[in-house]
PDB file with one MODEL, atoms N, CA, C and O in Angstrom:
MODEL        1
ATOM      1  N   UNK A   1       2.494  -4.928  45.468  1.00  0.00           N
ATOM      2  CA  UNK A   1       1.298  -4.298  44.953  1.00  0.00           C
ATOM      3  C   UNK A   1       0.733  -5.152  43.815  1.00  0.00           C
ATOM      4  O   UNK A   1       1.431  -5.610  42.910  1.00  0.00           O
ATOM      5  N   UNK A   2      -0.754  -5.351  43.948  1.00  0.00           N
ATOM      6  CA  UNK A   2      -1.219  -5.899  42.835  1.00  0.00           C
ATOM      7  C   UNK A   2      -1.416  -5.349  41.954  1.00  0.00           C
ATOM      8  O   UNK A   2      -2.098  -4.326  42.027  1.00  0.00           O
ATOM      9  N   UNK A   3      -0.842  -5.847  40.603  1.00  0.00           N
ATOM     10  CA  UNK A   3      -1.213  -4.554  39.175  1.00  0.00           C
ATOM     11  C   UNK A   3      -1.992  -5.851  38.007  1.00  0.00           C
ATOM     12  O   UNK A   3      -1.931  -7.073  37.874  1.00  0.00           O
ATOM     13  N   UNK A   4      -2.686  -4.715  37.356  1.00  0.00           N
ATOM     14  CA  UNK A   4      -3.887  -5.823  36.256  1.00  0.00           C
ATOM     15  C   UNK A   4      -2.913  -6.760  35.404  1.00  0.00           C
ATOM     16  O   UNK A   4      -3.521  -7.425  34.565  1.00  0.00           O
ATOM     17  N   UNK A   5      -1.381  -6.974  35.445  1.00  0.00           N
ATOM     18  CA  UNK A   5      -1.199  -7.766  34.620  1.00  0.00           C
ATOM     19  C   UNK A   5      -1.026  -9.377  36.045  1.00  0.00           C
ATOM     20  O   UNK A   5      -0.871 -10.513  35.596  1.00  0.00           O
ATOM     21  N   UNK A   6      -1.062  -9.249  36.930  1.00  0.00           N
ATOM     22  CA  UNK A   6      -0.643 -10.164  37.622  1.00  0.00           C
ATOM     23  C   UNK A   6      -2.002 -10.743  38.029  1.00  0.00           C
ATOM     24  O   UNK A   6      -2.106 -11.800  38.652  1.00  0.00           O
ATOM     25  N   UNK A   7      -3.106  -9.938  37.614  1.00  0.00           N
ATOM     26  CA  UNK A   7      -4.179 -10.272  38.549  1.00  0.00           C
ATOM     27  C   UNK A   7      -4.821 -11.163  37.381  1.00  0.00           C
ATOM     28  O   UNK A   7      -5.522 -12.093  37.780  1.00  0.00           O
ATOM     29  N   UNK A   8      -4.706 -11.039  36.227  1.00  0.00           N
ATOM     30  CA  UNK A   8      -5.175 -11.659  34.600  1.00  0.00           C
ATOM     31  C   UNK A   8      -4.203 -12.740  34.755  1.00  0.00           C
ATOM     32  O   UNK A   8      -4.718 -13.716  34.210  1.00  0.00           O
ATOM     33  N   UNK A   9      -2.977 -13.083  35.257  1.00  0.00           N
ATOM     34  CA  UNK A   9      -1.689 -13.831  34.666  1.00  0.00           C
ATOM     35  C   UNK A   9      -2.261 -15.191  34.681  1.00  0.00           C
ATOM     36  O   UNK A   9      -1.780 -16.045  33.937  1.00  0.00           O
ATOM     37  N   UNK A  10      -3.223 -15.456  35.447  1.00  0.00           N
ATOM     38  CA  UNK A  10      -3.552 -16.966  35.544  1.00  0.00           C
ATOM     39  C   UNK A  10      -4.564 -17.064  34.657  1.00  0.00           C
ATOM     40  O   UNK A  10      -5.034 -18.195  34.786  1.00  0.00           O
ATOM     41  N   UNK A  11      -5.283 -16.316  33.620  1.00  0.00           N
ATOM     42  CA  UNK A  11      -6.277 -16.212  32.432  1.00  0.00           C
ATOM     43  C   UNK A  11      -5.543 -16.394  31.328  1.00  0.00           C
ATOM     44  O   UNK A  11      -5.893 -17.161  30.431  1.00  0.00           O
ATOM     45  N   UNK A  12      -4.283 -15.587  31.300  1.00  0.00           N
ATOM     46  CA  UNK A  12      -3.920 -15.148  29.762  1.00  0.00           C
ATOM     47  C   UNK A  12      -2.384 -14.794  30.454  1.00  0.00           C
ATOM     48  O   UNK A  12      -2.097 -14.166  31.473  1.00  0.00           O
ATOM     49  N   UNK A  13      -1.494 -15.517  29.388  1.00  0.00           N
ATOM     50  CA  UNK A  13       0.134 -14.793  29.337  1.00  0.00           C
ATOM     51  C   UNK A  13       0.071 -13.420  29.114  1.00  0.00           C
ATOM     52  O   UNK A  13      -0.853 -12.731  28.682  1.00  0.00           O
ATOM     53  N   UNK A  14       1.164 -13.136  29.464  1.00  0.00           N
ATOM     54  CA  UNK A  14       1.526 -11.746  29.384  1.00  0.00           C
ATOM     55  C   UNK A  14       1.532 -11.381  27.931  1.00  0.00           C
ATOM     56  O   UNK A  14       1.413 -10.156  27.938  1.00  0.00           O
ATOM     57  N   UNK A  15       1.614 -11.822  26.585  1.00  0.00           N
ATOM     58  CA  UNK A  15       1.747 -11.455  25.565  1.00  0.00           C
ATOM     59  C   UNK A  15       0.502 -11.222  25.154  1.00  0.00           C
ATOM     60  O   UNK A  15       0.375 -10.281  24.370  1.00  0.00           O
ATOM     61  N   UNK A  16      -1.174 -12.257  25.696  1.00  0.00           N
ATOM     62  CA  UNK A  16      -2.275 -11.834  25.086  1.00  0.00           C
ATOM     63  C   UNK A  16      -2.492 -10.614  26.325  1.00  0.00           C
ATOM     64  O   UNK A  16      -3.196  -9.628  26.108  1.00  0.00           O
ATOM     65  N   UNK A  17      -2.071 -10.747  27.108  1.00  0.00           N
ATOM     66  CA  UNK A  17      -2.446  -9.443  27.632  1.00  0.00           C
ATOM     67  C   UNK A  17      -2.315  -8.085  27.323  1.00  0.00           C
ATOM     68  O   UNK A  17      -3.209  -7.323  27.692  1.00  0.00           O
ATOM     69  N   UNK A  18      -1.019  -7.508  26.495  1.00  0.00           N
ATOM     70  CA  UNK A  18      -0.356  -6.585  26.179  1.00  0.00           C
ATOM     71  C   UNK A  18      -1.260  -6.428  25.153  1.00  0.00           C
ATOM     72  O   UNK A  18      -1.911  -5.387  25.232  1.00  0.00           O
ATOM     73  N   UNK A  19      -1.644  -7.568  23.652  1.00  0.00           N
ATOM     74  CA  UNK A  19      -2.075  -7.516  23.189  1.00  0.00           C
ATOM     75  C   UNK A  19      -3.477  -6.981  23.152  1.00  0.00           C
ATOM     76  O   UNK A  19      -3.947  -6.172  22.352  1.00  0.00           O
ATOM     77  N   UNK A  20      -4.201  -7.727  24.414  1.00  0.00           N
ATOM     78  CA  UNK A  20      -5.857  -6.905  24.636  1.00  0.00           C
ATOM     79  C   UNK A  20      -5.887  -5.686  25.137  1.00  0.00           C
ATOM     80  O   UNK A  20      -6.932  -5.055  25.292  1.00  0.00           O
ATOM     81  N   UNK A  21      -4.257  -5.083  25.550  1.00  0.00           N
ATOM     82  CA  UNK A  21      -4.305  -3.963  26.263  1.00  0.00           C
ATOM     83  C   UNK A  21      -4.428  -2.954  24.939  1.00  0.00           C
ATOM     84  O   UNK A  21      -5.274  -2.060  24.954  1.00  0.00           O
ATOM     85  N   UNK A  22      -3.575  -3.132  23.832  1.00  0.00           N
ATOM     86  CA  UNK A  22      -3.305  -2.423  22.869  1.00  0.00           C
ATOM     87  C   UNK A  22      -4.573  -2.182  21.811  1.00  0.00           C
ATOM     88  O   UNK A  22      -4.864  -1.181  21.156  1.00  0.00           O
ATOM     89  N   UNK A  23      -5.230  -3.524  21.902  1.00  0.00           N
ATOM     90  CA  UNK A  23      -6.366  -3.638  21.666  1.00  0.00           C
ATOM     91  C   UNK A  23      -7.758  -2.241  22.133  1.00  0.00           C
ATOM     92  O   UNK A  23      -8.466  -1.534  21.416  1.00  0.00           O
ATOM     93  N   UNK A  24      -7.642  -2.351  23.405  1.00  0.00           N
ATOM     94  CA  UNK A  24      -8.251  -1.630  24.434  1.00  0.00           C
ATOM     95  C   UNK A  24      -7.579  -0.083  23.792  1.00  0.00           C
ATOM     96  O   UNK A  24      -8.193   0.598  22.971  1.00  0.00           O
ATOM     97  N   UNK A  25      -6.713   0.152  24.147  1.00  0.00           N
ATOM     98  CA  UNK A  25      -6.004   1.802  23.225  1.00  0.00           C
ATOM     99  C   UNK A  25      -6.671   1.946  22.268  1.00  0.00           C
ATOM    100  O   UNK A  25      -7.410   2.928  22.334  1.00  0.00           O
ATOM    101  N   UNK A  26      -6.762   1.059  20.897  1.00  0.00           N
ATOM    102  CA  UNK A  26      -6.889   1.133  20.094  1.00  0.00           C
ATOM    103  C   UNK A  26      -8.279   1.590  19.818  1.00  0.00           C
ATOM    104  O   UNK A  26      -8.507   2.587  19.131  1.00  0.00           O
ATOM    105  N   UNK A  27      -9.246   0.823  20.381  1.00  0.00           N
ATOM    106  CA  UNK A  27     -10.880   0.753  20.279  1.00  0.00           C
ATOM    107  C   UNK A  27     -11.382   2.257  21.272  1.00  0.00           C
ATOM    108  O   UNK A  27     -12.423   2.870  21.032  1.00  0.00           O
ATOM    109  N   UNK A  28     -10.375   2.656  22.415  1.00  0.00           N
ATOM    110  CA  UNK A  28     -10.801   3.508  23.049  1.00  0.00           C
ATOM    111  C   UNK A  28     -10.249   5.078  21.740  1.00  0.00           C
ATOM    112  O   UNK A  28     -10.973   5.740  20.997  1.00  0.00           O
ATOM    113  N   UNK A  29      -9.281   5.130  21.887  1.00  0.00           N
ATOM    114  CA  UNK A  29      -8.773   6.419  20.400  1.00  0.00           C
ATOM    115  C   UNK A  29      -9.355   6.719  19.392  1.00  0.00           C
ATOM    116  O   UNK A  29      -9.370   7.884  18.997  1.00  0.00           O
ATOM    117  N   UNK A  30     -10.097   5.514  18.612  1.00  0.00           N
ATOM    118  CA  UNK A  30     -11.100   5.483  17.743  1.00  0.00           C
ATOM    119  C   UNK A  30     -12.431   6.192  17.670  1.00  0.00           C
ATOM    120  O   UNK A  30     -13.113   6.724  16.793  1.00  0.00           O
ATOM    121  N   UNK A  31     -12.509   5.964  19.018  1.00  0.00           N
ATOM    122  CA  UNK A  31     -13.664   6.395  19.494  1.00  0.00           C
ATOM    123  C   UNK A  31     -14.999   5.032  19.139  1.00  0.00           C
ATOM    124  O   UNK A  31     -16.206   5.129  19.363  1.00  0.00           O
ATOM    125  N   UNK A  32     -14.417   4.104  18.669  1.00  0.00           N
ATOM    126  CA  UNK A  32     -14.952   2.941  18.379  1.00  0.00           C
ATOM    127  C   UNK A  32     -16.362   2.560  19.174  1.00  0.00           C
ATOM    128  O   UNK A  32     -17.468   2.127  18.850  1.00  0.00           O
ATOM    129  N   UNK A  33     -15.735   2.941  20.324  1.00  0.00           N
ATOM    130  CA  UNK A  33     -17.229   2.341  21.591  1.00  0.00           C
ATOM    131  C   UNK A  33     -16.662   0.830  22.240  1.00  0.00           C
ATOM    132  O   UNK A  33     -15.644   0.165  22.052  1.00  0.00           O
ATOM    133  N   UNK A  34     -17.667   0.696  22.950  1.00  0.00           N
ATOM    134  CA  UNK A  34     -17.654  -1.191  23.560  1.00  0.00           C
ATOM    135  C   UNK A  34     -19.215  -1.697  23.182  1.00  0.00           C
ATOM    136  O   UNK A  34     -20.176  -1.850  23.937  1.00  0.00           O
ATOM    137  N   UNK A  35     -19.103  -1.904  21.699  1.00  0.00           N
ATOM    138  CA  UNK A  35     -20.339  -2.635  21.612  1.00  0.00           C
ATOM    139  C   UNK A  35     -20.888  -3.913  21.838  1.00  0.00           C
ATOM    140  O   UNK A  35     -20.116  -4.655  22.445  1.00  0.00           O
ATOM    141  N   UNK A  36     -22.162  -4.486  21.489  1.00  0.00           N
ATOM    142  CA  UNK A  36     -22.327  -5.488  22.173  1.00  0.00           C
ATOM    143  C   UNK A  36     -21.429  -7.100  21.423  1.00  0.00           C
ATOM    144  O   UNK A  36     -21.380  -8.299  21.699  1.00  0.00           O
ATOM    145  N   UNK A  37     -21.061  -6.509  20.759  1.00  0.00           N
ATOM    146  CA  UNK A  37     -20.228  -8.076  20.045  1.00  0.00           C
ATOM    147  C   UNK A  37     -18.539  -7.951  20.756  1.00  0.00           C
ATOM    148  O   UNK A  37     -17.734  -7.020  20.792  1.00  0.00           O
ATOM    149  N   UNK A  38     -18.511  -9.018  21.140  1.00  0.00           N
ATOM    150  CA  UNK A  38     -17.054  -9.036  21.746  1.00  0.00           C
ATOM    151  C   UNK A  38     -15.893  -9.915  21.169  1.00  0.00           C
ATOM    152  O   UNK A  38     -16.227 -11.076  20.930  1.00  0.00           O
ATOM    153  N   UNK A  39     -14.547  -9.571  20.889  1.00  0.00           N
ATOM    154  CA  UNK A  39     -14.098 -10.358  20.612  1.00  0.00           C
ATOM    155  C   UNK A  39     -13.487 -11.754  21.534  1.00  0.00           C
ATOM    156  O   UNK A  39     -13.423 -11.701  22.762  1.00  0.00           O
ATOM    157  N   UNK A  40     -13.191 -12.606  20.989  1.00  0.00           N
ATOM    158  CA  UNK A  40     -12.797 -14.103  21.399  1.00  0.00           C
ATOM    159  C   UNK A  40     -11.512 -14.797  21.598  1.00  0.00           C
ATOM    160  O   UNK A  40     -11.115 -15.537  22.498  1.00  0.00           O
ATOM    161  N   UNK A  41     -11.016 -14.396  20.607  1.00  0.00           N
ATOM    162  CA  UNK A  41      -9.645 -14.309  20.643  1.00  0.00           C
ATOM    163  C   UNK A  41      -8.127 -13.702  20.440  1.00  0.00           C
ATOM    164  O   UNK A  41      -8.275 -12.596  20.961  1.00  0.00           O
ATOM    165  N   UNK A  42      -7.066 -13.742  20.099  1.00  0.00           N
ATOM    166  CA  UNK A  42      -5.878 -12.936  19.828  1.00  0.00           C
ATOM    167  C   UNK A  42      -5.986 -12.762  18.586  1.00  0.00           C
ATOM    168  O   UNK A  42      -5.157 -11.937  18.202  1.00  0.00           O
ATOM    169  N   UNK A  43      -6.790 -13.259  17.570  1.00  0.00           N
ATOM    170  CA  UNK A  43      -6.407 -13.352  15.923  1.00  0.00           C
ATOM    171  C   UNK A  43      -7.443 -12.060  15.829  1.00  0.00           C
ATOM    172  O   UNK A  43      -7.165 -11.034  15.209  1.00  0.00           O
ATOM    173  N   UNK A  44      -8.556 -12.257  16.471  1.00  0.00           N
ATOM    174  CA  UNK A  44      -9.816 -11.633  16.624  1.00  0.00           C
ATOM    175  C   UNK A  44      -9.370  -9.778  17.076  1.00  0.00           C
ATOM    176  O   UNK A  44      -9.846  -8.793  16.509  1.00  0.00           O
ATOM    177  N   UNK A  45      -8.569  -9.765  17.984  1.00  0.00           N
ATOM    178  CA  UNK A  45      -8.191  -8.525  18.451  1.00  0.00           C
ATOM    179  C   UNK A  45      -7.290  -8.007  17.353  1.00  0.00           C
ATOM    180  O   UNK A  45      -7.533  -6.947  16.776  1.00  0.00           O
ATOM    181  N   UNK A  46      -6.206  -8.799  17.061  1.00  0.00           N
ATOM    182  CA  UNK A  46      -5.115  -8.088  15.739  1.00  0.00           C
ATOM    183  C   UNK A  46      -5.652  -7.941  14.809  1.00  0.00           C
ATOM    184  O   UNK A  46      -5.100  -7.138  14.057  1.00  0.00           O
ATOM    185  N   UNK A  47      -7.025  -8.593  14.271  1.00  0.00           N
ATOM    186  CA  UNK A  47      -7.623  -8.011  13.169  1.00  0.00           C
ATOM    187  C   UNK A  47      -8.290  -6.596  13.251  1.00  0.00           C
ATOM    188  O   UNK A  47      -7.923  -5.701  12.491  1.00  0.00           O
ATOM    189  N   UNK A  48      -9.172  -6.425  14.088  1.00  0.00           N
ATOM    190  CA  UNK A  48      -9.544  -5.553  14.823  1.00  0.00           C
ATOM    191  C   UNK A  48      -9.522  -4.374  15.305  1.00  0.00           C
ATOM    192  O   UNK A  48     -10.386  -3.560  15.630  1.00  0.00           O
ATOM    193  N   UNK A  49      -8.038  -4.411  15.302  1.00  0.00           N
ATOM    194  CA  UNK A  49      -7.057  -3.321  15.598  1.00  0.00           C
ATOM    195  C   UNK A  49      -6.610  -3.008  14.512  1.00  0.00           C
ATOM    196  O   UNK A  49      -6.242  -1.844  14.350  1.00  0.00           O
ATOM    197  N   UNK A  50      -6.509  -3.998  13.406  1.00  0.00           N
ATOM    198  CA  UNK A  50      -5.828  -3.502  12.113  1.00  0.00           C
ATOM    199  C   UNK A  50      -7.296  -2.532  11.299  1.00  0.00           C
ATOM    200  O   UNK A  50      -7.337  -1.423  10.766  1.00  0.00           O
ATOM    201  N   UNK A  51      -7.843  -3.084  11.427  1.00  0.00           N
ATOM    202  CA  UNK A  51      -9.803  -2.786  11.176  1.00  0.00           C
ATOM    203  C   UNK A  51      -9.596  -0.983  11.235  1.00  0.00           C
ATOM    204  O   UNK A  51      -9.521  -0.190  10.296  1.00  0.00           O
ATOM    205  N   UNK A  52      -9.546  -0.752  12.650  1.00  0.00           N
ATOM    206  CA  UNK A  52     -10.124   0.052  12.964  1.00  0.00           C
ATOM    207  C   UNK A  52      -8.658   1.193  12.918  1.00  0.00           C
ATOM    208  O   UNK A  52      -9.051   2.337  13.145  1.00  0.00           O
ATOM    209  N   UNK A  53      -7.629   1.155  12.762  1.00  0.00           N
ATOM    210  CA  UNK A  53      -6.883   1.620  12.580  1.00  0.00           C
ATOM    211  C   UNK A  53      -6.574   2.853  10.953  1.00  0.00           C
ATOM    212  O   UNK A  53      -6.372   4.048  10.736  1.00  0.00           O
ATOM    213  N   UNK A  54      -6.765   1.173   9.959  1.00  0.00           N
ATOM    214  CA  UNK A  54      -7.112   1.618   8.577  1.00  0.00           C
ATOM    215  C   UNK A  54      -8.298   2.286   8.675  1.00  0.00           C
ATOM    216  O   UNK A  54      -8.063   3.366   8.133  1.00  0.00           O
ATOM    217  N   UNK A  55      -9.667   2.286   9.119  1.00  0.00           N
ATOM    218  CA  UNK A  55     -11.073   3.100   9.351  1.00  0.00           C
ATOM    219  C   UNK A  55     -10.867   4.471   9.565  1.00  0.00           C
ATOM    220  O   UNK A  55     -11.503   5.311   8.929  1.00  0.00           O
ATOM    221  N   UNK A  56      -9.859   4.823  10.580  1.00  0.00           N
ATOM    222  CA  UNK A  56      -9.420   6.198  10.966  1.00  0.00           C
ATOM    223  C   UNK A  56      -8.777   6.519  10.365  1.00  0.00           C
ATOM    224  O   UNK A  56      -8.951   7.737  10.401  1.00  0.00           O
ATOM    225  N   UNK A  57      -7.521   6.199   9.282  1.00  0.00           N
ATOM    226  CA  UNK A  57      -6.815   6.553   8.133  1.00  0.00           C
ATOM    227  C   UNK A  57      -7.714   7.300   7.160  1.00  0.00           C
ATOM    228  O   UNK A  57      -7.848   8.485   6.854  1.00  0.00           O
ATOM    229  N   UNK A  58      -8.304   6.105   6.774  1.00  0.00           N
ATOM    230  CA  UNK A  58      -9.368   6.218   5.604  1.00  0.00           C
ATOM    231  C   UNK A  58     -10.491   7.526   5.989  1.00  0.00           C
ATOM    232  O   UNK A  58     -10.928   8.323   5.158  1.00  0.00           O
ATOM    233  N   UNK A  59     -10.795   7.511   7.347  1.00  0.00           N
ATOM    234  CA  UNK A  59     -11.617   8.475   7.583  1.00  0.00           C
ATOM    235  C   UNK A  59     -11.265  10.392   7.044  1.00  0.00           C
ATOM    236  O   UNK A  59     -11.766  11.378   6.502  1.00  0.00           O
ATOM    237  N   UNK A  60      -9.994   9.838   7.733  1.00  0.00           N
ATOM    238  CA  UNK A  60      -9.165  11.066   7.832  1.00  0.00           C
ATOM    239  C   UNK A  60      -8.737  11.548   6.660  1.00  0.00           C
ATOM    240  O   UNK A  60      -8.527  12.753   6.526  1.00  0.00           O
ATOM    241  N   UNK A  61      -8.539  10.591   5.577  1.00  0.00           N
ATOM    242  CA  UNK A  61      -8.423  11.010   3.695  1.00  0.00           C
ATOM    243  C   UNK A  61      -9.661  11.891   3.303  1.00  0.00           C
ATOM    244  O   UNK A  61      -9.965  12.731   2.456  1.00  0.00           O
ATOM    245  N   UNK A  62     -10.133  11.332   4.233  1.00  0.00           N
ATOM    246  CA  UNK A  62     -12.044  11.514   2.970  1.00  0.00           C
ATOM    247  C   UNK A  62     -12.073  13.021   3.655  1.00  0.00           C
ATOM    248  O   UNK A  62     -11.853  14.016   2.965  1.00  0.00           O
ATOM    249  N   UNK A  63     -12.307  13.090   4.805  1.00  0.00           N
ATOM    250  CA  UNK A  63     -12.605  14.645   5.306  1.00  0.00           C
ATOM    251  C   UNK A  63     -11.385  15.252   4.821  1.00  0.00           C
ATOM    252  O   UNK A  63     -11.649  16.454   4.821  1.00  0.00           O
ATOM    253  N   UNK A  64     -10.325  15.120   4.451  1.00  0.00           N
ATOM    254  CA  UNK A  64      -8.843  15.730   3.814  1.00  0.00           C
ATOM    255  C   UNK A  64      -9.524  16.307   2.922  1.00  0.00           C
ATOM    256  O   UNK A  64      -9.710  17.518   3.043  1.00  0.00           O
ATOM    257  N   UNK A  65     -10.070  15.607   1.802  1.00  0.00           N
ATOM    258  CA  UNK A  65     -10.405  15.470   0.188  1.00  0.00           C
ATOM    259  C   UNK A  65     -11.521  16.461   0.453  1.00  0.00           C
ATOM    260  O   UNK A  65     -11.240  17.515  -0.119  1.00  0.00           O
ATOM    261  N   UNK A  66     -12.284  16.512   0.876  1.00  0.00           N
ATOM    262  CA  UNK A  66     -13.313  17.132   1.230  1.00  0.00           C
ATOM    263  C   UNK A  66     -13.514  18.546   1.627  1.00  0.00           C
ATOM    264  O   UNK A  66     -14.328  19.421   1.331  1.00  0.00           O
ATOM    265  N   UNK A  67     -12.340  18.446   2.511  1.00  0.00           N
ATOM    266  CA  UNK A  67     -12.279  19.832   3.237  1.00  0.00           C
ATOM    267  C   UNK A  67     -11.753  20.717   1.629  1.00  0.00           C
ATOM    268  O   UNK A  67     -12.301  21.669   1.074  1.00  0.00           O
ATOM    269  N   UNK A  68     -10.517  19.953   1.236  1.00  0.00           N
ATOM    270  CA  UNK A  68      -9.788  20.442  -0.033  1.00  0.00           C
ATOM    271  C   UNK A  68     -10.919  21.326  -1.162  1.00  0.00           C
ATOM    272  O   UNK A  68     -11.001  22.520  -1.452  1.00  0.00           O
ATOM    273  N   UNK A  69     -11.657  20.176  -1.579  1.00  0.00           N
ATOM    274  CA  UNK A  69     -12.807  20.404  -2.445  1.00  0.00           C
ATOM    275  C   UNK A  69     -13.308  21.911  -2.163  1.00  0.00           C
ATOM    276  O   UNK A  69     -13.142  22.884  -2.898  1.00  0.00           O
ATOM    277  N   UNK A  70     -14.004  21.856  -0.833  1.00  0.00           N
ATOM    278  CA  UNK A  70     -14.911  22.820  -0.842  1.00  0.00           C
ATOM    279  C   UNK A  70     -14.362  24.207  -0.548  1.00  0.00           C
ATOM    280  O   UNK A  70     -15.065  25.215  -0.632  1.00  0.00           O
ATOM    281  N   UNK A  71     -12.872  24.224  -0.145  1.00  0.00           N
ATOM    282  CA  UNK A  71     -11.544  24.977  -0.374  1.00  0.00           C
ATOM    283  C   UNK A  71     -11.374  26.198  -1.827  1.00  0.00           C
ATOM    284  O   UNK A  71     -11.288  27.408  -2.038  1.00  0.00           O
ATOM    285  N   UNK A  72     -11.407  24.749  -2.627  1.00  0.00           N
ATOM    286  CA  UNK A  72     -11.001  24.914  -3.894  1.00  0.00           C
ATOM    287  C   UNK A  72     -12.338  25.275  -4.653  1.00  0.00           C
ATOM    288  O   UNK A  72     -12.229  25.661  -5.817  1.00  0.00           O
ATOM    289  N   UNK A  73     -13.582  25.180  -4.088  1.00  0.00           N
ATOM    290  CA  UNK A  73     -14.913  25.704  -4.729  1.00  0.00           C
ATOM    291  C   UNK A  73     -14.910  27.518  -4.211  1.00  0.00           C
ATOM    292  O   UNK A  73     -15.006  28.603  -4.784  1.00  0.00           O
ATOM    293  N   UNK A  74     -14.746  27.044  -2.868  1.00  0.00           N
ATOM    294  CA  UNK A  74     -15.101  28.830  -1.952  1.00  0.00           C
ATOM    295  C   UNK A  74     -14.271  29.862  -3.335  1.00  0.00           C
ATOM    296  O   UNK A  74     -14.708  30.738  -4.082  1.00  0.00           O
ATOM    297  N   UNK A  75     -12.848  29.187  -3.163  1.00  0.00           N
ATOM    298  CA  UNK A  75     -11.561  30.498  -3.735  1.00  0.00           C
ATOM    299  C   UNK A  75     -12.540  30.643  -5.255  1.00  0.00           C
ATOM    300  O   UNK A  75     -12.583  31.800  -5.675  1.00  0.00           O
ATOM    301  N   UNK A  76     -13.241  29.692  -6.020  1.00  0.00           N
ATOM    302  CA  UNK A  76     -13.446  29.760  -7.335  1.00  0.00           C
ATOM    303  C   UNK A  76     -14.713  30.647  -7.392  1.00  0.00           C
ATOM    304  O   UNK A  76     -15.143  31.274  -8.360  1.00  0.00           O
ATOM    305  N   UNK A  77     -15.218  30.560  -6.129  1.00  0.00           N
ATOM    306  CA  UNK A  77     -16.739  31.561  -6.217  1.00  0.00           C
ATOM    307  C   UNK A  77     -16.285  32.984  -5.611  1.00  0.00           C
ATOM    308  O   UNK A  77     -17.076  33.902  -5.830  1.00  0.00           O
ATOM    309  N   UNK A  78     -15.113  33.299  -4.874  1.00  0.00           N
ATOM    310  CA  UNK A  78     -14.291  34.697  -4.777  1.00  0.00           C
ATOM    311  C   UNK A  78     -13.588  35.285  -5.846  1.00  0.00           C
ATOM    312  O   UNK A  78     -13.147  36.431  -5.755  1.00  0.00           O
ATOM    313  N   UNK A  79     -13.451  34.601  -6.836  1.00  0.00           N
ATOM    314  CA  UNK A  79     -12.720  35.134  -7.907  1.00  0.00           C
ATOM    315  C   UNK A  79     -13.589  35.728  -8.659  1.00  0.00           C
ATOM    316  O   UNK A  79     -13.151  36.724  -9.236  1.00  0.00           O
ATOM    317  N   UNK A  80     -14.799  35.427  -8.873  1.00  0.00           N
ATOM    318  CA  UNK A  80     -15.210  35.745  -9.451  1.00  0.00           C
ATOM    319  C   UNK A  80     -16.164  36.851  -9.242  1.00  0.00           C
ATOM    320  O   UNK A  80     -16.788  37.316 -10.195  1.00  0.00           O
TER     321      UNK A  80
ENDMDL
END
């Protein structure tokens, strides 16, 4: 049976492959999109992935902090 790593094998080793695959996870979970700039290479994807990884961290603090805030406003306007 042919599977996508055998059918790429003569483009790219198996290691940038895994790599663009993880890549591919990564950008799809994000919700990132496939925009029109593409990357080029393996340095290009591990950055990329590191990019967008920290983006969703960071995202996920701020609406944390946020949600907290307006938490901690509601209870202060019930108390009173």
């Amino acid at each position: 049976m042919d599977t996508w790593l055998e059918s790429y094998s003569e483009i790219m080793d198996a290691k940038e492959l895994y790599v663009l695959a993880i890549y591919w996870t990564i950008q799809t979970i994000t919700t990132v999109g496939y925009g029109d700039i593409g990357i080029m290479n393996t340095l290009e994807v591990v950055f990329c992935s590191i990019i967008m990884v920290v983006g969703v961290i960071g995202f996920s603090f701020a609406n944390g902090s946020l949600t907290s805030i307006l938490s901690s406003y509601d209870s202060q306007n019930n108390a009173l």
